[in-house]
mmCIF file of the C-alpha atoms, coordinates in Angstrom:
data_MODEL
# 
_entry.id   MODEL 
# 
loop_
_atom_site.group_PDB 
_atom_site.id 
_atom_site.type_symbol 
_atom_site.label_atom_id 
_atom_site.label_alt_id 
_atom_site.label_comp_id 
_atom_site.label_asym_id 
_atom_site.label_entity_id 
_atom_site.label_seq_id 
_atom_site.pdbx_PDB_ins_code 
_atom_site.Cartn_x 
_atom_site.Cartn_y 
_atom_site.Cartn_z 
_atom_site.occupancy 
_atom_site.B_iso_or_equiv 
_atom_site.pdbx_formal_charge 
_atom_site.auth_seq_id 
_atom_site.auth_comp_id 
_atom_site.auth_asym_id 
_atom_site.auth_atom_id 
_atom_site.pdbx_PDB_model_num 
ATOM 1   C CA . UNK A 1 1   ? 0.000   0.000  0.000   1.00 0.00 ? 1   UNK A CA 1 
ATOM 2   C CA . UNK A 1 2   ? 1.345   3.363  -1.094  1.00 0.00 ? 2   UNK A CA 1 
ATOM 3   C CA . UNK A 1 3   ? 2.489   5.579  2.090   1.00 0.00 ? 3   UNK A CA 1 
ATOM 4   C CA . UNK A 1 4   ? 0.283   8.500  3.080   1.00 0.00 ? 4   UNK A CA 1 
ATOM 5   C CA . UNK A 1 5   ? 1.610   11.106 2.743   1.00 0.00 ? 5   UNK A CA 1 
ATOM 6   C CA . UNK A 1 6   ? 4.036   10.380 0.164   1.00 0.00 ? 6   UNK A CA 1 
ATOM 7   C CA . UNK A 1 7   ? 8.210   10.666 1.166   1.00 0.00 ? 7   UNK A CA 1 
ATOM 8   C CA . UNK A 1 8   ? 9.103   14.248 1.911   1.00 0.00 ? 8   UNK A CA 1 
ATOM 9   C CA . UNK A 1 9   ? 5.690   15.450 1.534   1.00 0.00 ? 9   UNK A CA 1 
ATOM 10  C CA . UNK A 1 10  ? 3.987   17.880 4.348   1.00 0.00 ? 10  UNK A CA 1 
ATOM 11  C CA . UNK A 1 11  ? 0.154   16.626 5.249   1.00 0.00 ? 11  UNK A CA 1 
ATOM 12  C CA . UNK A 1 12  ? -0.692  20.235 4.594   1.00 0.00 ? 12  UNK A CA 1 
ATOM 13  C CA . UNK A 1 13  ? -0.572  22.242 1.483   1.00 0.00 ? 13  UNK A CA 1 
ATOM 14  C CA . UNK A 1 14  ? -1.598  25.338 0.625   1.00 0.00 ? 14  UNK A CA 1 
ATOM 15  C CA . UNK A 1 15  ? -2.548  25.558 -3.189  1.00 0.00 ? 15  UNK A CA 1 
ATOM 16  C CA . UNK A 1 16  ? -3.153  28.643 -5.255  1.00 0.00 ? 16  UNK A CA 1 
ATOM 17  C CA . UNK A 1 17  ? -5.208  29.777 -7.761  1.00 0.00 ? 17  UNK A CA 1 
ATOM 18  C CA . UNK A 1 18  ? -3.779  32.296 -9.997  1.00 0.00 ? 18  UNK A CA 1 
ATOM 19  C CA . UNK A 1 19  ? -5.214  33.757 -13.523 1.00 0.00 ? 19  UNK A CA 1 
ATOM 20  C CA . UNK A 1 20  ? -1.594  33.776 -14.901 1.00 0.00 ? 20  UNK A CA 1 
ATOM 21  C CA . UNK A 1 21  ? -0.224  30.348 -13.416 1.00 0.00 ? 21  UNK A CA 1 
ATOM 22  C CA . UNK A 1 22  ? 2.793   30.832 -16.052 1.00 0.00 ? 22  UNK A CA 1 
ATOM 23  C CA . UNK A 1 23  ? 3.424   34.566 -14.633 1.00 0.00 ? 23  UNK A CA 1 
ATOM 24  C CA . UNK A 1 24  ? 3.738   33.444 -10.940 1.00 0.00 ? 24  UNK A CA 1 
ATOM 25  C CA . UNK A 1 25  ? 5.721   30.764 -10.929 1.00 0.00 ? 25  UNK A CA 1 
ATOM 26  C CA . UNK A 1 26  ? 8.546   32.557 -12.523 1.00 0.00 ? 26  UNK A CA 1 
ATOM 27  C CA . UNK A 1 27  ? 7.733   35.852 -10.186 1.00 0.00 ? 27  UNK A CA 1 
ATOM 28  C CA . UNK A 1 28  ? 7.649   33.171 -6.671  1.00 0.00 ? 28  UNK A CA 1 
ATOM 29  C CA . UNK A 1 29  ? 11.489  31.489 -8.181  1.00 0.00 ? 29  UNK A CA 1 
ATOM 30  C CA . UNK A 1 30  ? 12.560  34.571 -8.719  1.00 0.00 ? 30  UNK A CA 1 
ATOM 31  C CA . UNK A 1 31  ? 11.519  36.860 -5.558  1.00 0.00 ? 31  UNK A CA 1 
ATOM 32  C CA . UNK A 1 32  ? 10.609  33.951 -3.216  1.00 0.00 ? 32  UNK A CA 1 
ATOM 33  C CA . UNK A 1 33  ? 13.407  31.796 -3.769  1.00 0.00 ? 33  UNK A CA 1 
ATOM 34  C CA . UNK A 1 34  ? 11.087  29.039 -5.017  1.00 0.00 ? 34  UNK A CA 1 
ATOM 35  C CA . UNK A 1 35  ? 12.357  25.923 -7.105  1.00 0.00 ? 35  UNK A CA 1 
ATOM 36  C CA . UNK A 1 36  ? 9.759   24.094 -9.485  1.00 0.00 ? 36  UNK A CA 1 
ATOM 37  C CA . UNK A 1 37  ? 9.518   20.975 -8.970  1.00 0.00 ? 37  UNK A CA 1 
ATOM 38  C CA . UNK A 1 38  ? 6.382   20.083 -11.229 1.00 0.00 ? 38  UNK A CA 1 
ATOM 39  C CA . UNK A 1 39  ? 4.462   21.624 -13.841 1.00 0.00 ? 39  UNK A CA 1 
ATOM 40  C CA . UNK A 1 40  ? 1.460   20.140 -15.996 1.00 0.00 ? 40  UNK A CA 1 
ATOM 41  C CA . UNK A 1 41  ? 0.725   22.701 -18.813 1.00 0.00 ? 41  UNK A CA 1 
ATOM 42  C CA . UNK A 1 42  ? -2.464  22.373 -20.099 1.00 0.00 ? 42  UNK A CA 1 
ATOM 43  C CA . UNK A 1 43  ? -2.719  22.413 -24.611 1.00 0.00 ? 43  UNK A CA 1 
ATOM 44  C CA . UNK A 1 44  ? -4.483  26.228 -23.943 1.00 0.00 ? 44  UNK A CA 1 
ATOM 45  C CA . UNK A 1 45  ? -1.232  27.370 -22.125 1.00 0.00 ? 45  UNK A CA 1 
ATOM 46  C CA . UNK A 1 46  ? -2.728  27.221 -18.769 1.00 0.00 ? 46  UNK A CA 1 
ATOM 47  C CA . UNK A 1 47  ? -1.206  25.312 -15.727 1.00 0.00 ? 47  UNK A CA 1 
ATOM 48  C CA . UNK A 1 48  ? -3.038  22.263 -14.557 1.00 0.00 ? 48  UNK A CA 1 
ATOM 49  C CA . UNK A 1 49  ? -1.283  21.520 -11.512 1.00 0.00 ? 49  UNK A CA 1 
ATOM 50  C CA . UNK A 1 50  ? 1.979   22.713 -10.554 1.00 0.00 ? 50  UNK A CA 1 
ATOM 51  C CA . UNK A 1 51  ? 4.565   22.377 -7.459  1.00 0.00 ? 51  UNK A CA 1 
ATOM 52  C CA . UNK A 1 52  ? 6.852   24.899 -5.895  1.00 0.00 ? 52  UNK A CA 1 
ATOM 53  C CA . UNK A 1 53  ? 9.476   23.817 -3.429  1.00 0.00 ? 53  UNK A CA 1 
ATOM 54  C CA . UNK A 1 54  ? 11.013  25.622 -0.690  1.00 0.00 ? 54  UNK A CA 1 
ATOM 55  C CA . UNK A 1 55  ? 13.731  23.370 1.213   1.00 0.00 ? 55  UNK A CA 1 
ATOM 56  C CA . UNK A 1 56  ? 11.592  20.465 2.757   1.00 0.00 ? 56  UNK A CA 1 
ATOM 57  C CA . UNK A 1 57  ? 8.075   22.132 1.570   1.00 0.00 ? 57  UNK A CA 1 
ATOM 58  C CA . UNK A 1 58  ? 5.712   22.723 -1.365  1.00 0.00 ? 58  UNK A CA 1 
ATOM 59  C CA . UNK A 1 59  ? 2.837   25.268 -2.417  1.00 0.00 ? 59  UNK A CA 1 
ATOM 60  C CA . UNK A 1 60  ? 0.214   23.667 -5.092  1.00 0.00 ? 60  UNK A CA 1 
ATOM 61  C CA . UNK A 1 61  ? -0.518  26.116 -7.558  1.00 0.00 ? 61  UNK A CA 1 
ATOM 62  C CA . UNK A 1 62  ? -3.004  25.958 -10.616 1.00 0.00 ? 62  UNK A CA 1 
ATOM 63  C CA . UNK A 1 63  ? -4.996  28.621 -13.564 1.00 0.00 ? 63  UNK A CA 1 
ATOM 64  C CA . UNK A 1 64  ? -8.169  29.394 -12.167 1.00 0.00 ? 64  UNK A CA 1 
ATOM 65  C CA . UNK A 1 65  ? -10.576 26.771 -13.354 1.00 0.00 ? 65  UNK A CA 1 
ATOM 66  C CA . UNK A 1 66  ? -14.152 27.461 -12.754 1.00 0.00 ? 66  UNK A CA 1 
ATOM 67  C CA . UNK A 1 67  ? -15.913 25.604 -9.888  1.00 0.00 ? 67  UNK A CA 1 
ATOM 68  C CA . UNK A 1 68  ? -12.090 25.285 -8.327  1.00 0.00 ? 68  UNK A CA 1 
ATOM 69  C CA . UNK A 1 69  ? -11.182 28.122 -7.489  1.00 0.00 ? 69  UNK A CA 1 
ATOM 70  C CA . UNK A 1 70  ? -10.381 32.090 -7.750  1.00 0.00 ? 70  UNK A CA 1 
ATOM 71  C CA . UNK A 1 71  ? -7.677  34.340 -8.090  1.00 0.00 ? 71  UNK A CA 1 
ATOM 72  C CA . UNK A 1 72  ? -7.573  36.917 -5.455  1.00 0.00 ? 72  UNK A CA 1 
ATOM 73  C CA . UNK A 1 73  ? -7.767  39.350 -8.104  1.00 0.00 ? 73  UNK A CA 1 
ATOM 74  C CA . UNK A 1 74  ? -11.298 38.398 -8.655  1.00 0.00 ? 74  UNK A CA 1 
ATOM 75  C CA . UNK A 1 75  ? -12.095 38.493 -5.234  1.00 0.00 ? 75  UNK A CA 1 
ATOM 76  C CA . UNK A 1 76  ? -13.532 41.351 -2.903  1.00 0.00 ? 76  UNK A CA 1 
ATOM 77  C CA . UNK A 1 77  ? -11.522 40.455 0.253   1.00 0.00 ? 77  UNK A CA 1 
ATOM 78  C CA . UNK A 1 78  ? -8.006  38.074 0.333   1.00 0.00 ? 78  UNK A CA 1 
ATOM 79  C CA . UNK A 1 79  ? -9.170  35.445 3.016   1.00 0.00 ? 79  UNK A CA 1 
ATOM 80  C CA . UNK A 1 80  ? -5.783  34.197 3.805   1.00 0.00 ? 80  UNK A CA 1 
ATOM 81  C CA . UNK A 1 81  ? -2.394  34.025 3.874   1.00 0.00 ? 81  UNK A CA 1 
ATOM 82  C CA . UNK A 1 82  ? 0.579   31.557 3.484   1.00 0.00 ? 82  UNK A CA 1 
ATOM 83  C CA . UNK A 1 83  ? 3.278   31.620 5.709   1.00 0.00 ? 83  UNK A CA 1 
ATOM 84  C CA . UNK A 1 84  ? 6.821   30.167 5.527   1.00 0.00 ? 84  UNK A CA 1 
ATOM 85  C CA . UNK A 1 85  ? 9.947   29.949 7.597   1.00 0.00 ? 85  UNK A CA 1 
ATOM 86  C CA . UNK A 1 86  ? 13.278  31.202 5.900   1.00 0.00 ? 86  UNK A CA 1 
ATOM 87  C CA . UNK A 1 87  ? 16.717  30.911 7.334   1.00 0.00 ? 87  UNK A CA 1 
ATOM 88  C CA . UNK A 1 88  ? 17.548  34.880 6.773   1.00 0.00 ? 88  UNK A CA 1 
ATOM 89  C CA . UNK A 1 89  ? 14.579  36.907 6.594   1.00 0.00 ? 89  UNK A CA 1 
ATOM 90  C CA . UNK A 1 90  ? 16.216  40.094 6.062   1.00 0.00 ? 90  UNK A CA 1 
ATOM 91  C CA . UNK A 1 91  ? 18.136  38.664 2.881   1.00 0.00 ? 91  UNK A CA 1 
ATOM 92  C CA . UNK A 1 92  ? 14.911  37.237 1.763   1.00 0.00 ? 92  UNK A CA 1 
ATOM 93  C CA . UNK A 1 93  ? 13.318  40.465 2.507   1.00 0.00 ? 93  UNK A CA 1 
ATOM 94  C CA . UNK A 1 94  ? 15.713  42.289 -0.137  1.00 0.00 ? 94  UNK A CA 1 
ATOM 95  C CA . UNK A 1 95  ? 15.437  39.282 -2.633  1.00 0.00 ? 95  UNK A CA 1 
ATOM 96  C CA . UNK A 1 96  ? 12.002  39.961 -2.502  1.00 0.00 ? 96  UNK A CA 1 
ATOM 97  C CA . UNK A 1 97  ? 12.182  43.715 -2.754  1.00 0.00 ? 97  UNK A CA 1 
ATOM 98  C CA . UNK A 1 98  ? 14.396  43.741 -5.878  1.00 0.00 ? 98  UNK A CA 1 
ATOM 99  C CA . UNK A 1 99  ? 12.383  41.081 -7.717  1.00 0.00 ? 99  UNK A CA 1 
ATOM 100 C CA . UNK A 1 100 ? 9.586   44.046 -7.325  1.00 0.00 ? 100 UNK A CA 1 
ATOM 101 C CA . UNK A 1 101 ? 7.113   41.889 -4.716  1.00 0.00 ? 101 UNK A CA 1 
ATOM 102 C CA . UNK A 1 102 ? 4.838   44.369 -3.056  1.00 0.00 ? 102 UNK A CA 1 
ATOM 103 C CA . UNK A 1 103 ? 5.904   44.211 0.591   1.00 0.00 ? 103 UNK A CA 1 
ATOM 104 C CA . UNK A 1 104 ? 3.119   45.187 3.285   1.00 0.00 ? 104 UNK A CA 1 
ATOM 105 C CA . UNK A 1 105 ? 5.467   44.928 6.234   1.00 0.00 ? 105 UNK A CA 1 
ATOM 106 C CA . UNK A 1 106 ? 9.034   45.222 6.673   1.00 0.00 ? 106 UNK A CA 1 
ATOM 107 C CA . UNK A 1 107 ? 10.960  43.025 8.497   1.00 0.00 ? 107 UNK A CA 1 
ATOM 108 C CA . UNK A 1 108 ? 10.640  43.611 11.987  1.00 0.00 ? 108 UNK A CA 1 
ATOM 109 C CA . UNK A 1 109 ? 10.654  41.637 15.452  1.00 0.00 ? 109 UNK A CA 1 
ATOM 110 C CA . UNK A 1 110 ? 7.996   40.257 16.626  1.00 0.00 ? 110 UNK A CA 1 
ATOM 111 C CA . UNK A 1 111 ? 6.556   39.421 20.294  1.00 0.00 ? 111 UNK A CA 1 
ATOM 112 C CA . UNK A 1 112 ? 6.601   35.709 19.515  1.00 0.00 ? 112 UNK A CA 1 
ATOM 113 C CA . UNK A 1 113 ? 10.201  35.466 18.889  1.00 0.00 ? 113 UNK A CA 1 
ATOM 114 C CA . UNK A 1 114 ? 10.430  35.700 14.955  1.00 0.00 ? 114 UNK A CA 1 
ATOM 115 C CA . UNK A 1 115 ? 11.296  38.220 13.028  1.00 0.00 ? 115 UNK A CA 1 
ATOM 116 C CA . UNK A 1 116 ? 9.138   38.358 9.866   1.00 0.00 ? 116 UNK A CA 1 
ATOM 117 C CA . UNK A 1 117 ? 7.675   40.950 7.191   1.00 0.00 ? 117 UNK A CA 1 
ATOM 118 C CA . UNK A 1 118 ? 4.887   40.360 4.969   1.00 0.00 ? 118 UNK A CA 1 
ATOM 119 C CA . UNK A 1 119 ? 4.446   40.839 1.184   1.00 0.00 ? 119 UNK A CA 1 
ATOM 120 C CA . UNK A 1 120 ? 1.754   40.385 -1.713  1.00 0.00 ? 120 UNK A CA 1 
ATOM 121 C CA . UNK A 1 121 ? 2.229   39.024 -5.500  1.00 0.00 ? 121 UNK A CA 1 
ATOM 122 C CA . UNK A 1 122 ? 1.210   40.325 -8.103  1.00 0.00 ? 122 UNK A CA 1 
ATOM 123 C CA . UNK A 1 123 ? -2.311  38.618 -7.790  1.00 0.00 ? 123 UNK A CA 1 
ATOM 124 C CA . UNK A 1 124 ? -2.777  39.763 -4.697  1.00 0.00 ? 124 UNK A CA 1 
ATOM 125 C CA . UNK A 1 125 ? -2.003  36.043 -2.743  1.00 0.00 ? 125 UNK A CA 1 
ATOM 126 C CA . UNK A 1 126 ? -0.354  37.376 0.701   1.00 0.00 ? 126 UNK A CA 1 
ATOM 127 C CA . UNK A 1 127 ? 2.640   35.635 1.856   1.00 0.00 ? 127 UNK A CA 1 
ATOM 128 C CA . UNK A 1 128 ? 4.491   36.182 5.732   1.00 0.00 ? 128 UNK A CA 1 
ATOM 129 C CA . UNK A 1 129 ? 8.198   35.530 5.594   1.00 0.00 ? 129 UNK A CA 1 
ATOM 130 C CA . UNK A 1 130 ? 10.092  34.733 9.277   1.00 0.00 ? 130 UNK A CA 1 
ATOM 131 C CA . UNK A 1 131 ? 12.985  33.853 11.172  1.00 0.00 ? 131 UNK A CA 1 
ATOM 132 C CA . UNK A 1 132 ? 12.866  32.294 14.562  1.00 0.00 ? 132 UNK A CA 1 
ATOM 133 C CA . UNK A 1 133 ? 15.152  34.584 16.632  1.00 0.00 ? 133 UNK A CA 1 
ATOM 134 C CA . UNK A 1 134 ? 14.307  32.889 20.008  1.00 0.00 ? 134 UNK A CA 1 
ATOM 135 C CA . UNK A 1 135 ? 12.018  31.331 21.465  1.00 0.00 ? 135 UNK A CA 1 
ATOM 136 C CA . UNK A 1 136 ? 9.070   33.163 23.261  1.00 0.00 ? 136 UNK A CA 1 
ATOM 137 C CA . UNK A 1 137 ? 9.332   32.749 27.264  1.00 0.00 ? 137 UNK A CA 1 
# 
C-alpha cells in the first residue's frame, strides 16, 4: 500500500489559484526563492497543476478553473495568507524587494520570537516571511 503522505511530503498544502499560473511561478522562483519541482501545462497554455518547493516544503498552484477556485484578483476580500519559515529573513526580505514583490510589512521583530515581514504578488495572494530569533518565554 502506497504511504500516506508520500516521502518528503507535508500533510498540509496550501494551493493557489492564480489567472496567470505561467506569470507566478517565474515571479515566486525569482523573488521567493522558489524551485519548481512540477508543472502540468495544459494544450491552452494554462497550468493544470503545478509544485513549488522551498527546502523540505511545497505550495500547489493551478490557472483558475471554474468551480475550483479564484484568483484573489477576482475576489472582494483576500481570506488568507501563506506563511513560511526562511533561514535569513532580512536577505529574503531584499530578494524579494528587488524582484519588485509588493511588501506590506518590513521586516521587523515580533513578540513571539520571529522576526518576519509580509508581502503580496502580483495577484494579490499574501505571503508572511520569518525567522525564529528565540524562542518566546
Amino acid at each position: 500500500m502506497p504511504k500516506n503522505p508520500p516521502d518528503r511530503t507535508q500533510r498540509i498544502i496550501p494551493y493557489l489559484m492564480y489567472k496567470d499560473a505561467p506569470a507566478a511561478i517565474a515571479f515566486l522562483i525569482k523573488a521567493f526563492g522558489f524551485d519548481e519541482r512540477e508543472r502540468y501545462a495544459m494544450p491552452d497554455g494554462r497550468i493544470g497543476h503545478a509544485e513549488l518547493g522551498y527546502h523540505d516544503s511545497v505550495v500547489m498552484l493551478a490557472s483558475v478553473w471554474e468551480g475550483f477556485g479564484e484568483s484573489p484578483l477576482d475576489l472582494p476580500n483576500v481570506h488568507g495568507h501563506t506563511h513560511c519559515y526562511v533561514d535569513d529573513v532580512d536577505a529574503h526580505f531584499a530578494r524579494a524587494k528587488a524582484a519588485g514583490a509588493t511588501i506590506t510589512a518590513e521586516p521587523e521583530d515580533q513578540f513571539h520570537g520571529a522576526r518576519s515581514y509580509r508581502a503580496t504578488d502580483p495577484e494579490g495572494h499574501r505571503w508572511t516571511f520569518a525567522t525564529v530569533m528565540r524562542f518566546p518565554k
